[in-house]
N, C-alpha and C positions, 0 to 999 in steps of 0.2 A: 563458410558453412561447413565445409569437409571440417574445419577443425575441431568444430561442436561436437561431431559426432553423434549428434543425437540426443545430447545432453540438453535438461530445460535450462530457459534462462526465466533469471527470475528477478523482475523489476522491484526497483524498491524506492523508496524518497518519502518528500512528506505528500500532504494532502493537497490536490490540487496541483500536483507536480507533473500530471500526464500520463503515469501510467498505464491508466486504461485505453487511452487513444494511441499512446505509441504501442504500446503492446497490439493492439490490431493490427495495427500496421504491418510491425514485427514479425509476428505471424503468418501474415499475408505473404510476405516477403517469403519468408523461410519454406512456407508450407508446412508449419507447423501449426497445432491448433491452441487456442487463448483461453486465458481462464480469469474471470477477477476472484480474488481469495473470498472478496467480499461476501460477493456475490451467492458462493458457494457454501460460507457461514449462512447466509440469510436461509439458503434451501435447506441444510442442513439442522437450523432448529425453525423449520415452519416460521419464517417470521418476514416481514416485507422490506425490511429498511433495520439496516445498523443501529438507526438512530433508536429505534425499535427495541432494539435489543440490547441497547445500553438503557431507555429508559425501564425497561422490565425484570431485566436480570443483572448484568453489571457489566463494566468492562471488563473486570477479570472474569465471567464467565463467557463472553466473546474472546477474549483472547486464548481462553482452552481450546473454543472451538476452532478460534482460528489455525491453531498450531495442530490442531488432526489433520482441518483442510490440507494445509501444507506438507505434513508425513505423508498425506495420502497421495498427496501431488507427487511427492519424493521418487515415487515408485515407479513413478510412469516417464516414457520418454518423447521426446520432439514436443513440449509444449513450452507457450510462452504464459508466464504468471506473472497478473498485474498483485502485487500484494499490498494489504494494508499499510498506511502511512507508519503505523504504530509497531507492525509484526518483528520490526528488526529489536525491539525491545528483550524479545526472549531469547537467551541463550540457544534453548533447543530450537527454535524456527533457523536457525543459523546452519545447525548441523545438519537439518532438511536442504535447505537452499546451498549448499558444499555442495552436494549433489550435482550441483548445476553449472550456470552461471548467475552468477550476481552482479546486476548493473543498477547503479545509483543514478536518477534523473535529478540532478544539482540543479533547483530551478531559483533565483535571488527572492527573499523575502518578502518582498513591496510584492514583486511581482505576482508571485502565492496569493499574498491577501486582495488585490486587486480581484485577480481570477474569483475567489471564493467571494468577497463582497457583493461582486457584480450577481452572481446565482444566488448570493443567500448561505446562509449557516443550518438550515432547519437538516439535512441530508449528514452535516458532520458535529456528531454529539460534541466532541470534544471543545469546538466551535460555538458551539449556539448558545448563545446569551442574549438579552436583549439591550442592544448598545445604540444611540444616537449615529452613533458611526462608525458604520460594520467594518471600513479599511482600518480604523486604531485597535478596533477592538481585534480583529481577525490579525493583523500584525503584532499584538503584543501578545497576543496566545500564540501563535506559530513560533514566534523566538521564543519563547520559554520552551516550547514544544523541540525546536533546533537546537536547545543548549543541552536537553538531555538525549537527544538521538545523539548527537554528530559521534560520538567514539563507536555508536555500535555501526550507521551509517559508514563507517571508514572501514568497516568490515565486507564490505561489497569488492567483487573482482574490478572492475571495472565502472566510472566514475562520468557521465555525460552532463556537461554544462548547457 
C-alpha cells in the first residue's frame, strides 16, 4: 500500500471477469473508495442500464461518455475503478488509467460464458442475442470480443489470472 501512494487503481478485463466484486474488495482492503465506470455512465446520462444506453443512443456515444467518467476519475486519488469490459478500447482511456494503476483480471473464456450464461445476456448489450444456447452463443462473442482487446489488454501494469 505505501507503494501506491495514493494512486487509483484501475481494473480492467472483459465482461464478467469480476471486476466489480474484486474491486469492493479492493477497496475495502486498501480503505480506498469504489467506483464502477459503468455505473457512473448510467448517472451521468440519466439512464438505468448500459444495455439502455446502447439500445437508445449507441456504443460510440457510451464510450464518449465512458472516457469523461474515467478523466474525471483521473483527477482524484485513493480510488478503486471497476471499468468497462470494452473501455481499454480507447487510446485516451489509457492515458487516464497511467495515472494509476492498471490491473488486468485474466479470467479463461468457458469460464466468462459460463458466469454470463448462468445470469443471462439482457444486462450486456454486446452479449444479447437470442440463442438456443447462451454458453455457445456467449463464448463465440467473448473470443471475437478477446481477439480485439488482447493488445490493448497487455497494456495494463499488472496482469491477475
Amino acid at each position: 500500500m505505501f507503494h501506491l501512494n495514493g494512486r487509483c487503481i484501475y481494473l480492467v478485463g472483459m465482461m464478467g471477469s469480476g471486476k466489480s466484486t474484486v474491486g469492493n474488495i479492493l477497496a475495502e482492503v486498501l480503505g480506498y473508495s469504489f467506483f464502477d465506470s459503468d455505473n457512473l455512465v448510467e448517472q451521468a446520462v440519466g439512464m438505468s442500464s448500459v444495455a439502455q444506453i446502447f439500445k437508445i443512443h449507441s456504443e460510440a456515444f457510451f464510450r464518449e461518455n465512458e472516457s469523461n467518467v474515467l478523466r474525471d476519475l483521473s483527477s482524484m486519488r485513493r480510488l478503486v475503478v471497476a471499468t468497462g469490459g470494452g473501455a481499454v478500447i480507447r487510446p485516451i482511456n489509457w492515458n487516464y488509467m497511467k495515472k494509476g494503476l492498471s490491473v488486468l483480471l485474466d479470467v479463461p473464456l468457458d469460464a466468462l460464458a459460463k458466469r454470463i450464461a448462468q445470469v443471462g445476456t439482457a444486462s450486456r448489450p454486446l452479449l444479447d442475442q437470442p440463442s438456443d444456447d447462451p454458453y455457445t452463443a456467449a463464448f463465440t462473442k467473448l473470443s471475437m470480443l478477446a481477439e480485439q482487446r488482447v493488445e490493448a489488454y497487455a497494456n495494463a501494469d499488472a496482469r491477475v489470472s
